[in-house]
C-alpha atoms as one frame of an Amber mdcrd trajectory, in Angstrom:
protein
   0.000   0.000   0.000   2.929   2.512   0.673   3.920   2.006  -3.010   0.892
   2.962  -3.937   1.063   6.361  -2.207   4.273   6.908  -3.369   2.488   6.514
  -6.999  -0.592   8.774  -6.791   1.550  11.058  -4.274   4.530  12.037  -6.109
   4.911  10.060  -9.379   1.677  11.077 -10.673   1.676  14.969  -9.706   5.111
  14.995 -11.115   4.730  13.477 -14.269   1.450  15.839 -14.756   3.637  18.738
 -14.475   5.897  17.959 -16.697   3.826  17.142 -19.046   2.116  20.718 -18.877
   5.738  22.055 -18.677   6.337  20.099 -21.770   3.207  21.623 -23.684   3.896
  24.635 -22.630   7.549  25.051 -23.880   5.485  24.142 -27.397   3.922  27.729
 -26.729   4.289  31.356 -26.810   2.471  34.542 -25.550   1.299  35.216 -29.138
  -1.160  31.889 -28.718  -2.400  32.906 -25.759  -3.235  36.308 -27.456  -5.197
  34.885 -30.422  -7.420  32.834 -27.613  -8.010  36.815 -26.218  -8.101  38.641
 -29.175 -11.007  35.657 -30.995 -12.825  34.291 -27.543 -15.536  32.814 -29.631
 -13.743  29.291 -29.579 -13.187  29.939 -26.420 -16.869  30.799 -24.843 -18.367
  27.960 -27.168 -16.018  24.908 -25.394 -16.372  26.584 -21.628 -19.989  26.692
 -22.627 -20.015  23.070 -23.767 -18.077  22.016 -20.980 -19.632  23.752 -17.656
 -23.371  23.662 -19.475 -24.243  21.059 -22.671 -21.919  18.014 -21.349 -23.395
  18.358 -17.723 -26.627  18.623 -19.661 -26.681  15.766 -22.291 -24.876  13.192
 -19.681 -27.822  14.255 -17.393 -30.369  13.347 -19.994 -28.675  10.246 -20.810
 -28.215   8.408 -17.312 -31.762   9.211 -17.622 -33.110   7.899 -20.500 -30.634
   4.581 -19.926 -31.437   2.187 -16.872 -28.102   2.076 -15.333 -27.242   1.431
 -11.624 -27.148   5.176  -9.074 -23.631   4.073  -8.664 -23.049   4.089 -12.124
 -25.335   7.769 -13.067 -23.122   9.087 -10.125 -19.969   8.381 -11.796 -21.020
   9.517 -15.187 -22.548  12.922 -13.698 -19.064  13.660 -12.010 -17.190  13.413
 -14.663 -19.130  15.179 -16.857 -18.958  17.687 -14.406 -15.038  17.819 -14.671
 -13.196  19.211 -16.997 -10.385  17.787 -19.454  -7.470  18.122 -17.747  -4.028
  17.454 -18.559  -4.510  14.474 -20.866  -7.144  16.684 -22.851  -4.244  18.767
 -23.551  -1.737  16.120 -24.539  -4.680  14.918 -26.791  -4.765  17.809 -28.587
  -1.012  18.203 -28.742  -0.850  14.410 -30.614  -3.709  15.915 -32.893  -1.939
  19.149 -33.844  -4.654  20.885 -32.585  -5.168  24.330 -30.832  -2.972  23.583
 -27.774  -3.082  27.235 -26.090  -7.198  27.038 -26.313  -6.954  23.300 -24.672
  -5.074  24.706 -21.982  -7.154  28.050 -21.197 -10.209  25.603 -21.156  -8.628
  23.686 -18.752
């Protein structure tokens, strides 16, 4: 069980940061400017993140006869956001890094 700590203490933390660190170095002040200067992309993913995912994954354990435990799960993490693998994503599908990361 210690191991384990060690893991999901330190490993995991660390190797999350350097992974942002690593997207980051990718970046420049410029690409955070063109998220400010066109916030359209911007409002329309926050909006489909905190609103229409929350929205359509309540609609869905709904509609579908799964277990509470189950519509619990789904609900939370619909609720979350991407986090640092959505950004890694988009990195490995040369897509709009410096949006990814203001989203998340």
């Amino acid at each position: 069980m210690a191991n384990m700590n060690i893991v999901t203490d330190v490993i995991l933390p660390l190797a999350l940061a350097f992974i942002m660190f690593v997207l980051g170095l990718g970046l420049t002040g410029a690409d955070f400017l063109r998220v400010i200067k066109q916030p359209r992309d911007f409002f329309v993913g926050a909006f489909s993140q905190i609103i229409l995912l929350p929205i359509i994954a309540f609609i869905l354990v709904k509609i579908w006869p799964i277990a509470p435990e189950l519509a619990i799960g789904v609900m939370i993490i619909a609720a979350a956001p991407g986090g640092v693998t959505s950004n890694l994503l988009t990195s490995f599908a040369k897509g709009d890094v410096a949006l990814s990361i203001s989203l998340t």
